[in-house]
PyMOL Python script that loads the backbone (N, CA, C, O; Angstrom):
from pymol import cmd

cmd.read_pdbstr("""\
ATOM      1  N   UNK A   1      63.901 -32.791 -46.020  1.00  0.00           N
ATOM      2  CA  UNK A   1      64.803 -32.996 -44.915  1.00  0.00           C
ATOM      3  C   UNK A   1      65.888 -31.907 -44.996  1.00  0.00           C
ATOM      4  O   UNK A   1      66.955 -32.083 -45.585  1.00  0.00           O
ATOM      5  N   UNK A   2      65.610 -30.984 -44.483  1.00  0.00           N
ATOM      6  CA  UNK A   2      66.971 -29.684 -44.361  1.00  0.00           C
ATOM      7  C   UNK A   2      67.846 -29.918 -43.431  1.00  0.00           C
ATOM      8  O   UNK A   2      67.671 -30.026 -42.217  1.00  0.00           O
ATOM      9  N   UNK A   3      68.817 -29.994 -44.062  1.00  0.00           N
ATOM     10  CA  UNK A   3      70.197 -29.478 -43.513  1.00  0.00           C
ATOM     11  C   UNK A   3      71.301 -28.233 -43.060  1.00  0.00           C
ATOM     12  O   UNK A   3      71.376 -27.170 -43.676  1.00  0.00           O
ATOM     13  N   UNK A   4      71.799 -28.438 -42.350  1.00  0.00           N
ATOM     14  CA  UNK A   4      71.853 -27.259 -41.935  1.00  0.00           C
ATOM     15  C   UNK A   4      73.680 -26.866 -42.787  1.00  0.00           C
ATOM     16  O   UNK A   4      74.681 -27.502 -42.455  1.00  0.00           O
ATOM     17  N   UNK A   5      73.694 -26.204 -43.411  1.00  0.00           N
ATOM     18  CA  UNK A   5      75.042 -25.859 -44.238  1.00  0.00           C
ATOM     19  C   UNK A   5      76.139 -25.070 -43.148  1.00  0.00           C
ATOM     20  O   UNK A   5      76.004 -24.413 -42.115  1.00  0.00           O
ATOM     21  N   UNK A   6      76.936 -25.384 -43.731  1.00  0.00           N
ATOM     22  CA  UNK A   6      78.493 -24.191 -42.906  1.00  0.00           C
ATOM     23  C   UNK A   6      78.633 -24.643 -42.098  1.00  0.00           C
ATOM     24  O   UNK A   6      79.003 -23.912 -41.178  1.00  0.00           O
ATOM     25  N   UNK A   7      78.450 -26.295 -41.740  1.00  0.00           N
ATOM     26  CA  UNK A   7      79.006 -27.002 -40.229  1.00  0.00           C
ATOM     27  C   UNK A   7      80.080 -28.230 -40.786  1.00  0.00           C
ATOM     28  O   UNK A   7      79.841 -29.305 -41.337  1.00  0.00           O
ATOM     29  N   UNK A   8      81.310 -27.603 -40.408  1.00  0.00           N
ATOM     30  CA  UNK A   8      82.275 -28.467 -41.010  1.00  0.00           C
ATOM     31  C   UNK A   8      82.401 -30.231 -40.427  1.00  0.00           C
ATOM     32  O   UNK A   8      81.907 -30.562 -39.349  1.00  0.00           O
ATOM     33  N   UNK A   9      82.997 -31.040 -41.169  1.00  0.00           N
ATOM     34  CA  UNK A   9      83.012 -32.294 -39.892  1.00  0.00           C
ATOM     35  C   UNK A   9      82.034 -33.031 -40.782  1.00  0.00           C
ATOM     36  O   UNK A   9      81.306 -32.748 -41.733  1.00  0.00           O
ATOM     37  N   UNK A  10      82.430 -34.447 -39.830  1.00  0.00           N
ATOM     38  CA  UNK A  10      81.992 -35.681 -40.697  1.00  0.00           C
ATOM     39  C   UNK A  10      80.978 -35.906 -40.836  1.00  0.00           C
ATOM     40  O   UNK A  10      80.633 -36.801 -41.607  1.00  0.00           O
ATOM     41  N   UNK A  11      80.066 -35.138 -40.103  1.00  0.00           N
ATOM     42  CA  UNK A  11      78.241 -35.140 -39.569  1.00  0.00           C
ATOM     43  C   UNK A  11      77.442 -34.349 -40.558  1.00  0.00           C
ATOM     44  O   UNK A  11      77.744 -33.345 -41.203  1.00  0.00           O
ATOM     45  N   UNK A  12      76.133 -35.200 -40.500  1.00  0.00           N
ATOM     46  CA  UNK A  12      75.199 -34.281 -41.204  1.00  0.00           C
ATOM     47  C   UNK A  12      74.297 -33.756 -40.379  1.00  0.00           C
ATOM     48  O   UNK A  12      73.490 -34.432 -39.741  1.00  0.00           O
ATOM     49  N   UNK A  13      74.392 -32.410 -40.343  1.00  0.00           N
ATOM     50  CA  UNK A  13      72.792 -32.214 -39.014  1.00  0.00           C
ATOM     51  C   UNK A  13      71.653 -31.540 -40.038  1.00  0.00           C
ATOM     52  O   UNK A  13      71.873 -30.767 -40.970  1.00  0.00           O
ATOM     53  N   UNK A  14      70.466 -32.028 -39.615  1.00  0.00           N
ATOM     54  CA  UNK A  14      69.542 -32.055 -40.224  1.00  0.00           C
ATOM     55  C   UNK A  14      68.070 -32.201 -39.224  1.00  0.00           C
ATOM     56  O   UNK A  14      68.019 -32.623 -38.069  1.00  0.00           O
ATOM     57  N   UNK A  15      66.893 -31.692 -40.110  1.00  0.00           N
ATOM     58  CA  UNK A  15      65.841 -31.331 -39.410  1.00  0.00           C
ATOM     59  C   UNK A  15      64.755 -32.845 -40.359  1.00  0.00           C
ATOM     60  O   UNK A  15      65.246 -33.229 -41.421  1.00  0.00           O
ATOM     61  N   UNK A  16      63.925 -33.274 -40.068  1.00  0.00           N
ATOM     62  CA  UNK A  16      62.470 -34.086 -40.611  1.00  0.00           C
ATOM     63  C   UNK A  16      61.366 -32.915 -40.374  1.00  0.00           C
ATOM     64  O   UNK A  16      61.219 -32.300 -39.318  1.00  0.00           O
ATOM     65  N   UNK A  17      60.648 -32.740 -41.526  1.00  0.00           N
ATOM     66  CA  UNK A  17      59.296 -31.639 -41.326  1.00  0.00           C
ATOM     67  C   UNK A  17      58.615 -31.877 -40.340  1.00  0.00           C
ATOM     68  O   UNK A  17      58.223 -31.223 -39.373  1.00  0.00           O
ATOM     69  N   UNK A  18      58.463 -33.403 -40.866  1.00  0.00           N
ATOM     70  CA  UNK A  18      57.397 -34.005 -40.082  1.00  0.00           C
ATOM     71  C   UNK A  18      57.226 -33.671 -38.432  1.00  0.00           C
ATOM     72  O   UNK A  18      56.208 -33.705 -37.741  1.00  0.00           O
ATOM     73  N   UNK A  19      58.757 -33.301 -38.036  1.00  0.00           N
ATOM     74  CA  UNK A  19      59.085 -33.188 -36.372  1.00  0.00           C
ATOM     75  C   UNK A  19      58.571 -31.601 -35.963  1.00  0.00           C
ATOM     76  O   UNK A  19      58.629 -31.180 -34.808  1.00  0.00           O
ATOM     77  N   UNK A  20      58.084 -30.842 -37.058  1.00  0.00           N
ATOM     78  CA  UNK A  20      58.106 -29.645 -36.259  1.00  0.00           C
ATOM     79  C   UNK A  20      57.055 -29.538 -35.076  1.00  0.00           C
ATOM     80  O   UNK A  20      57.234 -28.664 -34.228  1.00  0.00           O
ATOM     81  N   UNK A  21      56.259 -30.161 -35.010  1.00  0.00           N
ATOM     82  CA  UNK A  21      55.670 -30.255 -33.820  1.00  0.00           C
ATOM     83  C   UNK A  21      56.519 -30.345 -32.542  1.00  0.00           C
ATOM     84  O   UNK A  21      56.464 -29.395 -31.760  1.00  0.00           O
ATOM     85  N   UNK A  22      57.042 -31.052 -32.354  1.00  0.00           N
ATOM     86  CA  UNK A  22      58.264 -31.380 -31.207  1.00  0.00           C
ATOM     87  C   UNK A  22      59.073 -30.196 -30.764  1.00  0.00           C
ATOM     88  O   UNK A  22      59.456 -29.301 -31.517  1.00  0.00           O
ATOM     89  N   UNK A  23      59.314 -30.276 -29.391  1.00  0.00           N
ATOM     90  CA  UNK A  23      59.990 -29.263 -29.211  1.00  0.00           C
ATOM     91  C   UNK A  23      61.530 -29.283 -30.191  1.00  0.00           C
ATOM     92  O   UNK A  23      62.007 -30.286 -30.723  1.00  0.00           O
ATOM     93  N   UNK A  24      62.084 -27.921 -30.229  1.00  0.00           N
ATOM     94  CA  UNK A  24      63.373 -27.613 -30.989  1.00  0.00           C
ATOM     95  C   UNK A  24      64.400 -29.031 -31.120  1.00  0.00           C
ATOM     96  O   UNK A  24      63.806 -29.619 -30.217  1.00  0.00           O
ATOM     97  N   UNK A  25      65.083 -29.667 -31.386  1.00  0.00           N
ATOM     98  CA  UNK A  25      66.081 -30.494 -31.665  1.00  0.00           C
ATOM     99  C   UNK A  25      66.938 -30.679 -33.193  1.00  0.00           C
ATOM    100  O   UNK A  25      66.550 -30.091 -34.203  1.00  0.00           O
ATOM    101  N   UNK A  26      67.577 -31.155 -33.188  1.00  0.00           N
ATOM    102  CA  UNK A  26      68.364 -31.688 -34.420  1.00  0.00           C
ATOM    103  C   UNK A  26      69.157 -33.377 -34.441  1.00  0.00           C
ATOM    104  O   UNK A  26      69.544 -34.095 -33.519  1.00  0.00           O
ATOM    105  N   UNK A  27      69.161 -33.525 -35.675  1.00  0.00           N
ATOM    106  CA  UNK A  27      69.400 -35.033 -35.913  1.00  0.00           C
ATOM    107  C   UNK A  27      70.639 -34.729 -36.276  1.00  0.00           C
ATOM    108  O   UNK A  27      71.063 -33.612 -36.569  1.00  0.00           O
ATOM    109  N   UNK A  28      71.313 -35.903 -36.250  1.00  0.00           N
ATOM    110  CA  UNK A  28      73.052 -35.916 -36.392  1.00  0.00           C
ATOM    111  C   UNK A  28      73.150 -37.246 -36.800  1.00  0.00           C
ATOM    112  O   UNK A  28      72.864 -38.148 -36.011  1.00  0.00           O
ATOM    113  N   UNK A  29      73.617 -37.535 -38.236  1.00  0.00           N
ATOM    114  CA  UNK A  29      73.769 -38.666 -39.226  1.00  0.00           C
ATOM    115  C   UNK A  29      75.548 -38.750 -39.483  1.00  0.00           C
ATOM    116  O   UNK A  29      76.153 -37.786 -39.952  1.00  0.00           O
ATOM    117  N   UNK A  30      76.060 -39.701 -39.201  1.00  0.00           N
ATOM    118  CA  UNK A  30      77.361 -40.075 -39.750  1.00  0.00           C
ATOM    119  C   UNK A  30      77.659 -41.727 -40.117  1.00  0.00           C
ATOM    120  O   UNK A  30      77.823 -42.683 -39.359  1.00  0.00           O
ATOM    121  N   UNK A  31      77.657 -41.647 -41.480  1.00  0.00           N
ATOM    122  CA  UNK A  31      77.303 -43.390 -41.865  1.00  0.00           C
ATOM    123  C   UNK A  31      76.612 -44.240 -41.766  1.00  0.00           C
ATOM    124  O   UNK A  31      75.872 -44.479 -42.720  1.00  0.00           O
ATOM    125  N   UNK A  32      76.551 -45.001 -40.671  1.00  0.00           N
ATOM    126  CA  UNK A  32      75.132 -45.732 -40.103  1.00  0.00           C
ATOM    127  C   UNK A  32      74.718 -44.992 -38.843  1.00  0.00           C
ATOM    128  O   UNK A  32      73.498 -44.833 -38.801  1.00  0.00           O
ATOM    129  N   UNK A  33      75.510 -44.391 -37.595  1.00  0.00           N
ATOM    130  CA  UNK A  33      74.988 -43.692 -37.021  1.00  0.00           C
ATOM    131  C   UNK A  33      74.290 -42.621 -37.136  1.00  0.00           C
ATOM    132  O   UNK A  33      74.471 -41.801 -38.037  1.00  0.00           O
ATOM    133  N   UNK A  34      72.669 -42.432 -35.456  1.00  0.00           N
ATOM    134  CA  UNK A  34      72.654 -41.899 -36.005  1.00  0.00           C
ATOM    135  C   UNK A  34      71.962 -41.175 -34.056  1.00  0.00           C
ATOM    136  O   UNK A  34      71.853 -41.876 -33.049  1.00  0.00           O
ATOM    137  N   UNK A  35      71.622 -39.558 -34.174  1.00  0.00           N
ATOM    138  CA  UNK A  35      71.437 -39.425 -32.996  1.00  0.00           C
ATOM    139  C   UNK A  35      70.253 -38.076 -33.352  1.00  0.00           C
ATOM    140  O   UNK A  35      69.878 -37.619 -34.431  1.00  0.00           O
ATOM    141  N   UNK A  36      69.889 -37.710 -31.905  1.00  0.00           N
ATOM    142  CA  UNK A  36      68.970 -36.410 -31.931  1.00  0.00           C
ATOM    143  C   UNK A  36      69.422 -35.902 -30.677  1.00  0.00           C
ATOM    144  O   UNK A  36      69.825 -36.687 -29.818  1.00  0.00           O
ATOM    145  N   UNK A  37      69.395 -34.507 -30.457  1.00  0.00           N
ATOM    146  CA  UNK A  37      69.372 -33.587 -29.171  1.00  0.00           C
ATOM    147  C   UNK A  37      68.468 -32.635 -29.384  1.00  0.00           C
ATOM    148  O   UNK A  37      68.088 -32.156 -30.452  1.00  0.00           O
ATOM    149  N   UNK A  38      68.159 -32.401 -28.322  1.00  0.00           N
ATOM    150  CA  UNK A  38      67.202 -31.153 -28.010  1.00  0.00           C
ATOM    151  C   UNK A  38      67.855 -29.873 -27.763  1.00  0.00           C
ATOM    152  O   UNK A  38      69.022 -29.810 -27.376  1.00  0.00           O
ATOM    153  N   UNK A  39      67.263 -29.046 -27.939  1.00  0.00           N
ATOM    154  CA  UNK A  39      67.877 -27.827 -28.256  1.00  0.00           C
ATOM    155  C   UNK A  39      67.971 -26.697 -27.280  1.00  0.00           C
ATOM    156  O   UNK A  39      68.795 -25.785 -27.345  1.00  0.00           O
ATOM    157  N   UNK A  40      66.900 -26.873 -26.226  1.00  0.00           N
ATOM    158  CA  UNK A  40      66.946 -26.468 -25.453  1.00  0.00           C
ATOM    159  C   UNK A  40      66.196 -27.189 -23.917  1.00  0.00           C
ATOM    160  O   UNK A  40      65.075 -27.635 -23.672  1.00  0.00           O
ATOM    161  N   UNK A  41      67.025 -27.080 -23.383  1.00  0.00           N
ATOM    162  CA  UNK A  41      68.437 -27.396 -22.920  1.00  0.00           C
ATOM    163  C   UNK A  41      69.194 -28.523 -24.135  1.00  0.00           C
ATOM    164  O   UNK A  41      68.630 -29.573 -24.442  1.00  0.00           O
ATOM    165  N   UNK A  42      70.387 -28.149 -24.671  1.00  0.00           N
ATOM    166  CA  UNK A  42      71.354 -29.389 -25.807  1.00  0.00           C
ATOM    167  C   UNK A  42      71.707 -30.577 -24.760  1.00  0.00           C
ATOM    168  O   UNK A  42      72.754 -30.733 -24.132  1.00  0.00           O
ATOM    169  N   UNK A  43      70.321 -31.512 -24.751  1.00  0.00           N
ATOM    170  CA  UNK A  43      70.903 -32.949 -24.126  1.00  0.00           C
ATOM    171  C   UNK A  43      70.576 -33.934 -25.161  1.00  0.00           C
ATOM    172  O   UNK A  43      69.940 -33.532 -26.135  1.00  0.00           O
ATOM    173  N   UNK A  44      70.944 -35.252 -25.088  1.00  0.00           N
ATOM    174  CA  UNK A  44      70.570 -36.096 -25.768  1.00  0.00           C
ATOM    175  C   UNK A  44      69.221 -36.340 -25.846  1.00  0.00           C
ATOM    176  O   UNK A  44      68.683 -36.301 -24.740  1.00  0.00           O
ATOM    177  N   UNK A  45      68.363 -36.618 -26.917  1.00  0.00           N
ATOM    178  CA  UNK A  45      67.124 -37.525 -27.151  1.00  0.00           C
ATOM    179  C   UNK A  45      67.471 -38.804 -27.310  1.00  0.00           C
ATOM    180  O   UNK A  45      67.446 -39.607 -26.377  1.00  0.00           O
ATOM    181  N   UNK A  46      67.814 -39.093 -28.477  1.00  0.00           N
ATOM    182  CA  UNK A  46      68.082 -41.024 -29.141  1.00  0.00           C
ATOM    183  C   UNK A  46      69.354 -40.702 -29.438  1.00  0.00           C
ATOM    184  O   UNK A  46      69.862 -39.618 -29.723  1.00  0.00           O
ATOM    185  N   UNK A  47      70.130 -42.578 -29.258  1.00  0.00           N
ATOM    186  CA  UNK A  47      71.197 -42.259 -30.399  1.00  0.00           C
ATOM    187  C   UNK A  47      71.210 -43.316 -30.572  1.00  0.00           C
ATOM    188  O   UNK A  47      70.564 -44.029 -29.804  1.00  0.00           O
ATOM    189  N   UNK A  48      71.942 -43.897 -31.645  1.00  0.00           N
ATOM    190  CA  UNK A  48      72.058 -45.346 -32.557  1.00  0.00           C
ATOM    191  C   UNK A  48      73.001 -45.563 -32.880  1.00  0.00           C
ATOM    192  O   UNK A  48      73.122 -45.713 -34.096  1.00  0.00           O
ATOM    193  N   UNK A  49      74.377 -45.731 -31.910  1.00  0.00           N
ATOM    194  CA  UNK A  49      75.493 -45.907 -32.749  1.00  0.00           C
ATOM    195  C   UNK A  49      76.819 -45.122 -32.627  1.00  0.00           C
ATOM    196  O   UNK A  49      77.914 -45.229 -33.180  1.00  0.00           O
ATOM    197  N   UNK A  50      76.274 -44.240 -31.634  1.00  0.00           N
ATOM    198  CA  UNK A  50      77.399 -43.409 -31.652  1.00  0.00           C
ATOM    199  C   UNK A  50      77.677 -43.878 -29.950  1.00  0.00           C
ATOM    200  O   UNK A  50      76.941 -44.200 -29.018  1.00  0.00           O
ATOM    201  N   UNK A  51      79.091 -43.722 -30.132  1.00  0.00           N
ATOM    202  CA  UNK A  51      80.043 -43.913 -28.608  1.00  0.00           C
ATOM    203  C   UNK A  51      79.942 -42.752 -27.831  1.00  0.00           C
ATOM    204  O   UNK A  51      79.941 -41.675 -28.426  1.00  0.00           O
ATOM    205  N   UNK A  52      79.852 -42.777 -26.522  1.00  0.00           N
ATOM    206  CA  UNK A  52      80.101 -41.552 -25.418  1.00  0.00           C
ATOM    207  C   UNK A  52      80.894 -40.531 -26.110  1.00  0.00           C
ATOM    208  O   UNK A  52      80.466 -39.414 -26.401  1.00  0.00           O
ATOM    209  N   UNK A  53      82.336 -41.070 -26.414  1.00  0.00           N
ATOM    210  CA  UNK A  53      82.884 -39.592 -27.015  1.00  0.00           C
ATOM    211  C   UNK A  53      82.500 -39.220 -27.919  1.00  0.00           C
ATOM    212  O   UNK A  53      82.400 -38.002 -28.064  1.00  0.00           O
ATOM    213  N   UNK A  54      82.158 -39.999 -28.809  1.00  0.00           N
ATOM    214  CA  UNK A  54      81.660 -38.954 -30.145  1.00  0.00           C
ATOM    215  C   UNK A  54      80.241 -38.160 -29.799  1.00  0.00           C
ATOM    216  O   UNK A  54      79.920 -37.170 -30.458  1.00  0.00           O
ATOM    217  N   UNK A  55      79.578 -38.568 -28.930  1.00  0.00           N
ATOM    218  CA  UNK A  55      78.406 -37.995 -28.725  1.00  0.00           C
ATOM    219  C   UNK A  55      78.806 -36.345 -27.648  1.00  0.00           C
ATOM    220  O   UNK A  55      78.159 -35.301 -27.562  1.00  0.00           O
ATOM    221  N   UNK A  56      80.031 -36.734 -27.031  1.00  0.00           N
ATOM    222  CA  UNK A  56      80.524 -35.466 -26.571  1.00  0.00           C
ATOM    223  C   UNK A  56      81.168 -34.473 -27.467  1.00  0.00           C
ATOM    224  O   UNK A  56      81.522 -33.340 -27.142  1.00  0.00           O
ATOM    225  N   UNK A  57      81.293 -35.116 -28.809  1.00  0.00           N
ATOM    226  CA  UNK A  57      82.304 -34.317 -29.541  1.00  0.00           C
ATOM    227  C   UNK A  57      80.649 -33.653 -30.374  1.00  0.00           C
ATOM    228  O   UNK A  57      80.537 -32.456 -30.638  1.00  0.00           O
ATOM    229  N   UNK A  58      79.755 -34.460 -30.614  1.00  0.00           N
ATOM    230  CA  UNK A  58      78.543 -34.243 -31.209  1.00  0.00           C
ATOM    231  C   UNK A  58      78.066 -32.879 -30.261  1.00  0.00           C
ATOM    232  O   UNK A  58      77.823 -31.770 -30.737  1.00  0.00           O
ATOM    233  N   UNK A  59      78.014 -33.153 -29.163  1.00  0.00           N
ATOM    234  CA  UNK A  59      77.077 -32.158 -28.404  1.00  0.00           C
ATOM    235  C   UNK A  59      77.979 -30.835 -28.666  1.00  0.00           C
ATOM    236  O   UNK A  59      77.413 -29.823 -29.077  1.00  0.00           O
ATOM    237  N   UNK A  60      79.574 -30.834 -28.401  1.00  0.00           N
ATOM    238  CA  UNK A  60      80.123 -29.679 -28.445  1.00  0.00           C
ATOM    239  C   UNK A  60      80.018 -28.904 -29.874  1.00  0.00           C
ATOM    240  O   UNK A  60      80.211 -27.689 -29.838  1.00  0.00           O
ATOM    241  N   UNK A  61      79.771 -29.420 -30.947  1.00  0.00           N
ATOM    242  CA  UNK A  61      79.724 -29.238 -32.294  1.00  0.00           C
ATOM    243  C   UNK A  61      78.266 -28.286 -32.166  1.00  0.00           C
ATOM    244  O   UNK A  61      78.116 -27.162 -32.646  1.00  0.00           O
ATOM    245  N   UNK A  62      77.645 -28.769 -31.683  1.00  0.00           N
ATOM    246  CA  UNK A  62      76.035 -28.268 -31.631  1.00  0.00           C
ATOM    247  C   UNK A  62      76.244 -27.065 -30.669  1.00  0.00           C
ATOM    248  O   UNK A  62      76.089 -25.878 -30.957  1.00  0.00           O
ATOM    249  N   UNK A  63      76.587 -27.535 -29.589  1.00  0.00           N
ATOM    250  CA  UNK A  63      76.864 -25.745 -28.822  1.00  0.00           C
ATOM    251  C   UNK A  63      77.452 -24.763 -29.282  1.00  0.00           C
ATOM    252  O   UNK A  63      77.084 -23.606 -29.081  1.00  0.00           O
ATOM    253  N   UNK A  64      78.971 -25.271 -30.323  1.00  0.00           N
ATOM    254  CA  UNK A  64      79.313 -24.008 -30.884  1.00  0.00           C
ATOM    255  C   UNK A  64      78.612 -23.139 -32.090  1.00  0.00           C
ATOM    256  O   UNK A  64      79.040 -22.041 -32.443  1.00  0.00           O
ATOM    257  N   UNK A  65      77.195 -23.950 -32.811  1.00  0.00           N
ATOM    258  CA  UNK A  65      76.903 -23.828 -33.644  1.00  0.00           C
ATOM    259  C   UNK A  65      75.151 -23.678 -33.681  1.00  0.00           C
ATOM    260  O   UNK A  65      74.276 -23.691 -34.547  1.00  0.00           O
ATOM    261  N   UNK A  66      75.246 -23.508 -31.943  1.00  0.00           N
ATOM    262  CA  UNK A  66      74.099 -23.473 -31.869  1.00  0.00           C
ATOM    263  C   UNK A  66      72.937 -22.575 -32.384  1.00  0.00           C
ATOM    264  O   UNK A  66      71.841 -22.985 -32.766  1.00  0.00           O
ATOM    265  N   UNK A  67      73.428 -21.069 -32.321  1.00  0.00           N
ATOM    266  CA  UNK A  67      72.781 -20.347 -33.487  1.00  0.00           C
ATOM    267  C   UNK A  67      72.349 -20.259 -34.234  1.00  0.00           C
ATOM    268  O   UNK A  67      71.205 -19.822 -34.364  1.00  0.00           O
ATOM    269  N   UNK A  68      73.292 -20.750 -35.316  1.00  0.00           N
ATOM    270  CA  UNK A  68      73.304 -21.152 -36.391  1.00  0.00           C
ATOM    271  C   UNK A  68      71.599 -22.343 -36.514  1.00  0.00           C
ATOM    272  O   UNK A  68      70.483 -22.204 -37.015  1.00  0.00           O
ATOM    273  N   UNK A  69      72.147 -23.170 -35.922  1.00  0.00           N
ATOM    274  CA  UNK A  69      70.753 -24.207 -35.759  1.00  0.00           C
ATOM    275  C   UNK A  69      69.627 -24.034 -35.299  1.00  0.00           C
ATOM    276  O   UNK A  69      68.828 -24.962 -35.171  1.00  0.00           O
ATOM    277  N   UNK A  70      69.409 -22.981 -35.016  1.00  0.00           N
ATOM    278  CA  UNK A  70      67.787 -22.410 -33.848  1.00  0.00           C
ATOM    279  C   UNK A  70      67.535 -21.780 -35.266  1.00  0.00           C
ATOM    280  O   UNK A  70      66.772 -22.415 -35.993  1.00  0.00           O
ATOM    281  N   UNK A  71      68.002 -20.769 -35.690  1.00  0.00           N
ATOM    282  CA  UNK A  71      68.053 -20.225 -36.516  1.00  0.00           C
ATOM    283  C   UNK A  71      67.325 -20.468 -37.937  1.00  0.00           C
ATOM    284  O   UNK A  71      66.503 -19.851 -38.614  1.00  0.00           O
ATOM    285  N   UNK A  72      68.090 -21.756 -38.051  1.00  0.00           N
ATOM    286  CA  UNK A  72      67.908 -22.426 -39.257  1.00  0.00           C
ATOM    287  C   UNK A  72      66.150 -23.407 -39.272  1.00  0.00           C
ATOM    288  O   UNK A  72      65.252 -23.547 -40.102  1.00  0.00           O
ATOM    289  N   UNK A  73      66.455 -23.983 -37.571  1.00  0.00           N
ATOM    290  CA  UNK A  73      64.317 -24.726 -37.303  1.00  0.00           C
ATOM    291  C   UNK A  73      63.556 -23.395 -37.218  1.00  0.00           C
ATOM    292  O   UNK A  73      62.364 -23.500 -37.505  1.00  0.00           O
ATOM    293  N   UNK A  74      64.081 -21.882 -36.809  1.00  0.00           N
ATOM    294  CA  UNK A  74      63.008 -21.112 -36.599  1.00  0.00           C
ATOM    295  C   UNK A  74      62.442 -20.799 -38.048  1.00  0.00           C
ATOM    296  O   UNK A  74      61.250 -20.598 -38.283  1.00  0.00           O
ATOM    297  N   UNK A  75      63.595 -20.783 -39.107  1.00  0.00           N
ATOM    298  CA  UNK A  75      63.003 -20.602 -40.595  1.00  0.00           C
ATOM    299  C   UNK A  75      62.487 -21.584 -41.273  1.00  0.00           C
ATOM    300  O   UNK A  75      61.661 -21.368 -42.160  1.00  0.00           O
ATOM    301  N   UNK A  76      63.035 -23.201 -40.846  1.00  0.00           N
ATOM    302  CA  UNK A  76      62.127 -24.638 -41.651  1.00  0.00           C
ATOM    303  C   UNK A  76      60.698 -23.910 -40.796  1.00  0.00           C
ATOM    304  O   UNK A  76      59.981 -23.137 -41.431  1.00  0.00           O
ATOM    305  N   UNK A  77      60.386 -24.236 -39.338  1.00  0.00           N
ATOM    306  CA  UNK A  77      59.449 -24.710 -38.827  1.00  0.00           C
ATOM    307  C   UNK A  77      58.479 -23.445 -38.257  1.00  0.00           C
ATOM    308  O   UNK A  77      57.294 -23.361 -37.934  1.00  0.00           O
ATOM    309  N   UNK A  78      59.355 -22.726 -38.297  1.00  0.00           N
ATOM    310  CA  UNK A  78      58.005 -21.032 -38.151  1.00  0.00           C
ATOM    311  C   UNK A  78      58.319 -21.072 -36.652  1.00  0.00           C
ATOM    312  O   UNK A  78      57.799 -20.257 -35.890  1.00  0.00           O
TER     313      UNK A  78
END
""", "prot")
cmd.dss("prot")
cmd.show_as("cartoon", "prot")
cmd.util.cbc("prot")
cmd.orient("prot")
């Protein structure tokens, strides 16, 4: 389960191998919550827990860092 390092904040974003089939996305873990977006276009997939704003504060976290995260599934997932 890779994670993606140098993303500050209470969240863990992270990839499952198992998903590389699926188009691009990332998972977003904070305590018991927990969520996924797609990567392209960054909209929601699932979430479990998280409130409207935090999921806006989630999505903006991912846009500024979005690079970083394509980046990081183009090297897990080829």
């Amino acid at each position: 389960m890779p994670t993606i390092p140098d993303i500050s904040g209470p969240y863990r974003l992270f990839f499952y191998s198992f998903d590389c089939n699926e188009p691009k996305h990332i998972h977003v873990r904070r305590e018991r919550s927990t969520c996924k977006f797609w990567l392209e276009p960054v909209t929601l997939a699932t979430n479990s827990g998280f409130k409207a704003n935090e999921l806006n504060r989630i999505r903006k976290l991912i846009l500024d860092n979005l690079d970083c995260i394509r980046e990081a599934w183009d090297e897990h997932c080829g």
